[in-house]
ZAKE-433665 format. One record per residue (C-alpha): residue in one letter; x, y, z. Coordinates in steps of 0.5 Angstrom, whole numbers, padded with zeros to 4 digits, always signed. Last residue first. Layout:
! ZAKE-433665
aXYZ ...
! end
This chain:
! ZAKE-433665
x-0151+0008+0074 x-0154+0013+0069 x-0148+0015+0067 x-0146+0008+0065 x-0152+0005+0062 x-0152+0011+0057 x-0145+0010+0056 x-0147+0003+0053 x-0153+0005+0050 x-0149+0010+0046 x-0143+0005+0045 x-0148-0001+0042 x-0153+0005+0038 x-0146+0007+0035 x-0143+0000+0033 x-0147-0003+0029 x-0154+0001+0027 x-0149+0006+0026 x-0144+0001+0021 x-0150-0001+0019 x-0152+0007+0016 x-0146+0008+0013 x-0141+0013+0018 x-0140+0020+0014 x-0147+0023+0015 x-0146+0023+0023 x-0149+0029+0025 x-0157+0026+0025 x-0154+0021+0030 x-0154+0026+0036 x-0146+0028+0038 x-0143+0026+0045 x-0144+0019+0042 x-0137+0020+0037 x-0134+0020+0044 x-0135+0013+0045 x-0134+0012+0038 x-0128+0013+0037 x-0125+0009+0045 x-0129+0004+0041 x-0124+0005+0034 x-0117+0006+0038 x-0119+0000+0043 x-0120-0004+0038 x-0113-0002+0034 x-0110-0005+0041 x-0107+0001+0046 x-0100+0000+0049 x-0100+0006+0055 x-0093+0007+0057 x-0092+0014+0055 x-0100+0015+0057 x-0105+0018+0052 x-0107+0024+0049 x-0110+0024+0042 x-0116+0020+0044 x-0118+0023+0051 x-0116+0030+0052 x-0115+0031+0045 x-0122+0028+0043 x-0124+0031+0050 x-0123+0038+0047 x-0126+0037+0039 x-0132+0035+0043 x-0133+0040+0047 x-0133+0045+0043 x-0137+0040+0038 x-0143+0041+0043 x-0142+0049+0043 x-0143+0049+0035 x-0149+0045+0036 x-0152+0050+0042 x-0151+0055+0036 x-0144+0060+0038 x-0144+0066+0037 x-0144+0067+0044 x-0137+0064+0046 x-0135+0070+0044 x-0133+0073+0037 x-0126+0071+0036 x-0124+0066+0041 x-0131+0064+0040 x-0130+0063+0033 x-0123+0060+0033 x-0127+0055+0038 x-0132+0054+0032 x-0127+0052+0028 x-0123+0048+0031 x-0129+0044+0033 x-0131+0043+0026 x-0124+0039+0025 x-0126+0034+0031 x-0132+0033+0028 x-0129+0031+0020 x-0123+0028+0022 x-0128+0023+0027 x-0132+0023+0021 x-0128+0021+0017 x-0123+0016+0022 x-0130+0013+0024 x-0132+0011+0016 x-0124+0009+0014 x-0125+0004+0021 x-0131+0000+0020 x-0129-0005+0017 x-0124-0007+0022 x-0116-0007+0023 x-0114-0012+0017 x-0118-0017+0016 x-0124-0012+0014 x-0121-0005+0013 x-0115-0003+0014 x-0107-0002+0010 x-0108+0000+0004 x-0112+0006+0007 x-0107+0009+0010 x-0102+0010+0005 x-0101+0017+0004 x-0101+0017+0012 x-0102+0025+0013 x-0102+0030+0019 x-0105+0037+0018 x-0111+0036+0022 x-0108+0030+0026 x-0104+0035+0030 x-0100+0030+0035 x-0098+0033+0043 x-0096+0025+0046 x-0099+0028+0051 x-0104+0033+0050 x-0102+0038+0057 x-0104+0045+0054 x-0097+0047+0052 x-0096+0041+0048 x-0102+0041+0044 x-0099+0048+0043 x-0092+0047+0040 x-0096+0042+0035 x-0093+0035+0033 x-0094+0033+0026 x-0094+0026+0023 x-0092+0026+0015 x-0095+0022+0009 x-0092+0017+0004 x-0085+0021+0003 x-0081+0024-0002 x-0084+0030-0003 x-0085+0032+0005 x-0077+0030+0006 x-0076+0036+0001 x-0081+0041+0005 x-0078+0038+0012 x-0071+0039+0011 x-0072+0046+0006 x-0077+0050+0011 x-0085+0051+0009 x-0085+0046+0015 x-0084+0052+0020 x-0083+0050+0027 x-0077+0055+0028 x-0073+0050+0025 x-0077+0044+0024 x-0075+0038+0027 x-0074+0032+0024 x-0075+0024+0025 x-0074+0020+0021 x-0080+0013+0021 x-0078+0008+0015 x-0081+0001+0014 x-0076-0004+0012 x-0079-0011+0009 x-0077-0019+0009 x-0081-0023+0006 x-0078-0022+0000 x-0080-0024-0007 x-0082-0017-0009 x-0078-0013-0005 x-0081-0008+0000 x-0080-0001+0002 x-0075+0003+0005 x-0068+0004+0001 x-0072+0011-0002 x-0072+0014+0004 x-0063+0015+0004 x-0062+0016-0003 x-0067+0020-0003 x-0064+0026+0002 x-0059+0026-0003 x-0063+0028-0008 x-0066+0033-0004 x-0061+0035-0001 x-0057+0037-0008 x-0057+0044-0009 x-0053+0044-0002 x-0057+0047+0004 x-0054+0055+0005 x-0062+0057+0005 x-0063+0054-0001 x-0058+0053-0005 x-0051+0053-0005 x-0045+0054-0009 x-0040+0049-0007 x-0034+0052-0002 x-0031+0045-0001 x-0032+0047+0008 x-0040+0050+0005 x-0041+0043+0003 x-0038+0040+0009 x-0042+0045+0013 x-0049+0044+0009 x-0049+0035+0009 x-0048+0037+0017 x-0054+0041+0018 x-0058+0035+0014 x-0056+0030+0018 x-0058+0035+0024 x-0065+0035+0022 x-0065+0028+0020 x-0065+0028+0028 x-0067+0022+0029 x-0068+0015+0024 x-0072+0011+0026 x-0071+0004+0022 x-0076-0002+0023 x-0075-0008+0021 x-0079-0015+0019 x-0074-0020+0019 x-0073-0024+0012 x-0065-0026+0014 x-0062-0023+0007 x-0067-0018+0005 x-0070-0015+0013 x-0064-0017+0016 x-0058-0015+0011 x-0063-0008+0009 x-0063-0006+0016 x-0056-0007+0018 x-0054-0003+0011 x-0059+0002+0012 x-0057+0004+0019 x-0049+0005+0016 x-0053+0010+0011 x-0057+0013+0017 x-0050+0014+0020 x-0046+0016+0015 x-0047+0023+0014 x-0046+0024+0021 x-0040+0022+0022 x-0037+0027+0017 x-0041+0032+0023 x-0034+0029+0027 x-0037+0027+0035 x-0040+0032+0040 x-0047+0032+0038 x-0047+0024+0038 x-0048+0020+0033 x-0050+0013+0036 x-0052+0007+0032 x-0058+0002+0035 x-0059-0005+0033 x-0066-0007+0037 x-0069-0013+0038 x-0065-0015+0045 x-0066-0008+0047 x-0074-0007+0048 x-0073-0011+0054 x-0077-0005+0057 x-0071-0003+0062 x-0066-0004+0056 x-0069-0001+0051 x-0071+0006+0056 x-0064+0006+0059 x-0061+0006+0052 x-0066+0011+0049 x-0066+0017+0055 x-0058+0015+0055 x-0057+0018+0048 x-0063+0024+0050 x-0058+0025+0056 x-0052+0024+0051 x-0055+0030+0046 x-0056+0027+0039 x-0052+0029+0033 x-0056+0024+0029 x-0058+0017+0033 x-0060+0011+0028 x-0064+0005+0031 x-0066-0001+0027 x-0071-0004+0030 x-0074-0011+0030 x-0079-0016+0028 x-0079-0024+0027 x-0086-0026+0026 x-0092-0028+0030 x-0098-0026+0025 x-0105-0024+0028 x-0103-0016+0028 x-0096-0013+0026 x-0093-0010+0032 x-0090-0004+0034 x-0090-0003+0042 x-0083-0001+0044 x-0079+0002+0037 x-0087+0006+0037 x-0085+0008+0045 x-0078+0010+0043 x-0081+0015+0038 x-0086+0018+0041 x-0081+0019+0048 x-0075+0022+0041 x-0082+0027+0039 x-0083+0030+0046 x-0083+0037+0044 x-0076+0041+0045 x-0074+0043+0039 x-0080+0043+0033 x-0083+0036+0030 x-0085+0034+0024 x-0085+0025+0024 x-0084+0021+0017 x-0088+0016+0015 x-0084+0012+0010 x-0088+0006+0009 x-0086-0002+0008 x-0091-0005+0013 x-0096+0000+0014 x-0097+0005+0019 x-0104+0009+0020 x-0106+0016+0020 x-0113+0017+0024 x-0113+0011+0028 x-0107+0007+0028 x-0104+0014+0029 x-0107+0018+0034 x-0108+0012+0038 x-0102+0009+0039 x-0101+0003+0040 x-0096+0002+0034 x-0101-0002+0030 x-0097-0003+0023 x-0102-0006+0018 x-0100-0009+0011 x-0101-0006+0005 x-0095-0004+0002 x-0094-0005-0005 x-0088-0009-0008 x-0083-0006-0010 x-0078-0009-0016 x-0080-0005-0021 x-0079+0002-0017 x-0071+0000-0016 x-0070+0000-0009 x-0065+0005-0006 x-0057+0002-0006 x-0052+0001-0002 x-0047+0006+0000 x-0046+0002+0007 x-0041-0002+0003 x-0043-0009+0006 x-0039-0014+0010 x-0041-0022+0010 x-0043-0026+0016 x-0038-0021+0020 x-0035-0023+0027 x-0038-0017+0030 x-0033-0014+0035 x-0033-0015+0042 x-0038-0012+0047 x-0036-0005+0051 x-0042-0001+0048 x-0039+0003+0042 x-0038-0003+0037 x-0036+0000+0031 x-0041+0001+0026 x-0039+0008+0023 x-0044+0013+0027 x-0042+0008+0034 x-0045+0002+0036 x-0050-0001+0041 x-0052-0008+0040 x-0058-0012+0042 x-0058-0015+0035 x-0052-0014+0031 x-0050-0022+0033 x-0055-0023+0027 x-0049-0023+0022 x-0046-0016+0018 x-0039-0012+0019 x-0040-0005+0016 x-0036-0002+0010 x-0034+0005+0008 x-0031+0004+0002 x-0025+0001+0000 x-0018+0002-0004 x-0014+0004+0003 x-0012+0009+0000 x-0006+0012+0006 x-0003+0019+0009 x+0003+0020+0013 x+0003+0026+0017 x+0011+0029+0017 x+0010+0036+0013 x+0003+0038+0013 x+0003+0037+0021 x-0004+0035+0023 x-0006+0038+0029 x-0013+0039+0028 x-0016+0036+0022 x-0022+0034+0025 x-0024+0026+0028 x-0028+0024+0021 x-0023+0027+0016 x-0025+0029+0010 x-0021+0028+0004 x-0020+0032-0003 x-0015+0028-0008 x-0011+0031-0013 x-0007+0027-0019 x-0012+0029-0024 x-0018+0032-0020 x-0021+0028-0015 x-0027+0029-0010 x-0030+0027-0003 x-0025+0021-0001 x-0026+0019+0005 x-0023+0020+0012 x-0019+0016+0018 x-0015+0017+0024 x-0008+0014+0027 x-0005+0016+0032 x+0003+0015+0032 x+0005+0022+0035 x+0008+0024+0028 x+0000+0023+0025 x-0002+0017+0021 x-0009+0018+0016 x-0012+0014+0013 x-0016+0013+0007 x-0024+0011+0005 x-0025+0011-0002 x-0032+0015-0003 x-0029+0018-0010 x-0023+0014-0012 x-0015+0015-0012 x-0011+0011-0017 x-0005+0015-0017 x-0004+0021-0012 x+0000+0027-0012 x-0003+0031-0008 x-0007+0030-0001 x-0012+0036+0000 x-0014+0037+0007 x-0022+0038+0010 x-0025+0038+0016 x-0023+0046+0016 x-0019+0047+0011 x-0012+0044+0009 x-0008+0044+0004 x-0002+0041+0000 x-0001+0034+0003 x+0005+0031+0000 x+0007+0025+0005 x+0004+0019+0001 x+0004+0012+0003 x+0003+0007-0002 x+0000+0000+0000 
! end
């Protein structure tokens, strides 16, 4: 292996080696300093005889004269075999929880990549999540990239946690997993992560890869690609069905913009690369399924919107390559909703592929309608009264007041550890749709009414009279 002393420059987490045969872009290199450490980088470009690294660890102390620089002729890759299950690793898939190294199965670039839309299967296969606000109103399916909006400091890593806990496809006993990806996370949310896999059991299931806001942005980059790669090798090498969360792409997103600044590229919107919105494709578009495989990745990311605003670059590009979105609310969360969900803007693309009869049950399309539709009438006519006064308001309009303030106390908000049934989701739906008079339910077929409406009401009756 050829040592090159001939580094001409260095720019932030950037150094230019010169001089150099044979280099390759995404080829991994490493770096040897007088005082014996050894780090290591990549190749971003080459121009002729010219090679432009980033090195993870930074560029600090590096001395032009005396560093030894070394190609190493491969790319980034991870050790693959199903010891990864309940490991803790680092950004770059090394062991960070003092277990031994991966006896690899076999080793994969973790550049793979995104699944070719001929060979896609559709997803149609329910995910109940226990979380009321989802399975009811914007349901998961199997091989869905359903991405979470938040804003900073809203509890959307204790939403993701109880999903990585509590998913499940319903009436099959199989293999399941999560695959967990930490970007620029802080250590107390780390720590938050681990403490709670390992105390619920969760862990033994889970592959977690940890970047955290203190270690080299350029890590960042590879994290959710080496998440990926592990889940790719257990959902279509090892037919297990996976679940990939990936938090903060924000943060991802923030280091794809440093290293372009730090190479002086043009950039575009707001100062993030002319490119994220495809190379934030590369990553969403390795989920899915494969015709033929058992196996299936379904992708939650997890962002926040700076300022909360969701006409900002992350979460408008993620928005288009995404089947839907989840969004949290600043003000759900100062009245106390937990988890604090606003199902109004909130989407699921492919909800209806996934419920019905034999699925979730039949009723399920017509009550989320209706409930949508009841709780959105009660947003109005609280505006109204915020605007007007509460005498404006018709006694009809005052019953869906009162509707849309227990169907967020009590349907969206639930408990961090509260696991709900689909059939709890749909009764705990209709219970609060017989607070309004049948007449009112125009979106609900008549025998579904007959069904469920007529049981529910007689049942809350009998109650409230004993």
């Amino acid at each position: 292996m050829k040592e090159y002393r001939s580094i001409g420059d260095i720019s932030g987490p950037l150094m230019l080696v010169e001089g150099v045969e044979g280099a390759k872009y995404g080829e991994l290199v490493e770096i040897e300093l007088p005082s014996g450490e050894v780090r290591r980088g990549q190749v971003l470009e080459v121009h002729f005889d010219k090679a432009l690294v980033q090195v993870f660890e930074g560029t600090q102390g590096i001395d032009l004269g005396q560093t030894k620089v070394r190609f190493l002729a491969k790319g980034i890759e991870i050790p693959l075999s199903m010891d990864i299950l309940g490991r803790i690793f680092d950004g770059l898939g090394r062991p960070k929880d003092g277990g031994p190294p991966i006896i690899p199965e076999v080793k994969r670039n973790i550049n793979g990549a995104p699944i070719n839309p001929y060979a896609r299967e559709y997803p149609n296969e329910f995910i109940q999540t226990g979380i009321s606000a989802i399975d009811g109103l914007n349901p998961m399916v199997r091989g869905q990239k359903l991405p979470f909006f938040s804003g900073s400091g809203l509890p959307h890593n204790r939403l993701a946690a109880q999903v990585a806990r509590q998913a499940k496809v319903l009436g099959k006993e199989e293999k399941f997993a999560v695959v967990f990806g930490a970007m620029g996370i802080t250590y107390e949310e780390a720590e938050f992560f681990i403490q709670d896999f390992t105390r619920t059991g969760a862990l033994e299931r889970v592959v977690m890869f940890l970047n955290l806001a203190d270690d080299p942005a350029i890590e960042r980059i590879a994290t959710p690609r080496a998440a990926l790669t592990a889940a790719e090798y257990l959902a279509f090498d090892k037919d297990i069905h996976v679940l990939v969360i990936l938090t903060d792409m924000t943060n991802y997103c923030e280091a794809l913009r440093e290293i372009s600044a730090a190479r002086k590229e043009v950039p575009g919107r707001r100062g993030y690369p002319g490119y994220l919105y495809t190379d934030l494709a590369s990553i969403y578009e390795r989920a899915g399924r494969i015709k033929g495989k058992k196996g299936s990745i379904t992708l939650l990311p997890v962002l926040t919107m700076p300022e909360d605003d969701k006409t900002h670059p992350i979460p408008d590009l993620t928005g288009y390559i995404t089947e839907g979105q989840i969004i949290f609310s600043r003000q759900l969360h100062r009245k106390k909703v937990s988890p604090p969900i606003d199902v109004l803007p909130s989407l699921s693309r492919l909800k209806d592929k996934g419920i019905g009869k034999g699925k979730t049950r039949e009723d399920h399309a017509d009550l989320y309608n209706q409930l949508y539709a009841a709780y959105a009438r009660g947003k109005e006519a609280q505006e109204l009264a915020m605007i007007l006064g509460e005498a404006a308001l018709s006694e009809m309009d005052k019953l869906y007041v009162e509707f849309a303030e227990r169907f967020e106390r009590e349907y969206i908000s639930q408990g961090e550890y509260e696991d709900r049934s689909v059939e709890e989701t749909l009764d705990l739906g209709w219970k609060l749709l017989t607070m309004l008079p049948r007449s009112e339910l125009k979106r609900i077929r008549e025998e579904y009414l007959d069904k469920y409406y007529e049981r529910f009401r007689k049942e809350v009756e009998g109650g409230s009279s004993g």
